[in-house]
C-alpha positions in Angstrom: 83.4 97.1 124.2 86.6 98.3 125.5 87.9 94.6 125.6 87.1 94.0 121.6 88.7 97.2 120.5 92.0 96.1 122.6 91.3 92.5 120.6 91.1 94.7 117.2 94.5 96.2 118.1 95.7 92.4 117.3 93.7 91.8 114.4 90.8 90.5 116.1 87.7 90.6 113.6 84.3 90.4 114.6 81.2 90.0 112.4 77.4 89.1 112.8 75.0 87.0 110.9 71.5 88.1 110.0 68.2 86.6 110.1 64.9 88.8 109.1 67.0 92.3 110.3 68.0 90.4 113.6 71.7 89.3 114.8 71.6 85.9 115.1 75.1 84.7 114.9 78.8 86.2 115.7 82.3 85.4 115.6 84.6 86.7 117.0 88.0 85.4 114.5 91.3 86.7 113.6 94.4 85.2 111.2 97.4 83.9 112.7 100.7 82.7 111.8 102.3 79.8 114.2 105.2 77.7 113.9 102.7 74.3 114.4 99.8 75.6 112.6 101.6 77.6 109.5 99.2 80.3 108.2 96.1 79.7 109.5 92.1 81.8 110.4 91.4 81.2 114.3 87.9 81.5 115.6 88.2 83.0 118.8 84.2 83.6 119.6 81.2 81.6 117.5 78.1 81.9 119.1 74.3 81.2 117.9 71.2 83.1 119.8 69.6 80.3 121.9 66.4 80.5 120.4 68.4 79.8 116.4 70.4 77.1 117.3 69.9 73.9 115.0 69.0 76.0 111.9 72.5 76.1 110.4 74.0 79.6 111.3 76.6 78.2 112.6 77.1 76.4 110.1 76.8 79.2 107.9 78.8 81.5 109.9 81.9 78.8 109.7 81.1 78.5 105.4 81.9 81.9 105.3 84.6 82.4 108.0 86.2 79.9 105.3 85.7 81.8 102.3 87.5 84.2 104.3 90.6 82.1 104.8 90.6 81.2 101.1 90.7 84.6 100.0 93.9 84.9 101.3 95.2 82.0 100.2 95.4 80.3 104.1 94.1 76.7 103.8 93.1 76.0 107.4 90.7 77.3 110.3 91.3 76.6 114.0 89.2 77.6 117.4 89.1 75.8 120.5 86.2 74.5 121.5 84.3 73.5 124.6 83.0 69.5 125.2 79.5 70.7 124.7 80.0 71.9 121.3 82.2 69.3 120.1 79.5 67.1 118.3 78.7 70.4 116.3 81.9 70.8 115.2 82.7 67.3 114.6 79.3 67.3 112.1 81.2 70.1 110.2 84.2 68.7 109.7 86.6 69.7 111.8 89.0 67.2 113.5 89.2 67.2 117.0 93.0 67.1 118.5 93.9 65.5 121.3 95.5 69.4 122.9 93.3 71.0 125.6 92.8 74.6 126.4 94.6 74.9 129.6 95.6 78.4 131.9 97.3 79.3 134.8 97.7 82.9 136.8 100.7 84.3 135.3 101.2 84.9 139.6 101.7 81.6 140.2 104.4 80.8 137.8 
């Protein structure tokens, strides 16, 4: 918890979906401003439980993550995404860039 509250100090949003009284969806999101992206919503964390995959909460979850962004006026949503989820979120729409996730220890540069 104490690493989502440090998140929230940089805007970091995170909100649940709900199935029956059960969580069943969360992301994890927050709105960012870059010189390539312009005004944009970035979903940091989208997860579905195991068990409700395939039944379109993630779907759902990304419908109203862009409602979000269209409230205030932002017109695109980002997240990176790993290989194994890329067929989801091609079916959804989103266009997959040719840019990778990539990391280093800050130690070794």
């Amino acid at each position: 918890m104490q690493q989502v509250r440090a998140q929230q100090a940089d805007g970091y949003r995170l909100i649940g979906g709900f199935a029956d009284g059960r969580l069943v969806a969360l992301a994890g999101f927050r709105f960012g401003l870059t010189l390539s992206r312009g005004a944009h919503l970035f979903v940091d964390d989208l997860v579905t439980a195991p068990a409700e995959q395939g039944k379109g909460f993630g779907t759902a979850m990304l419908q109203h993550l862009a409602g979000l962004a269209r409230k205030k006026d932002v017109t695109q949503v980002w997240l990176d995404s790993r290989d194994t989820a890329r067929t989801f979120y091609e079916k959804v729409g989103f266009k997959v860039h040719t840019s990778m996730p990539c990391c280093i220890d800050a130690e070794r540069l």
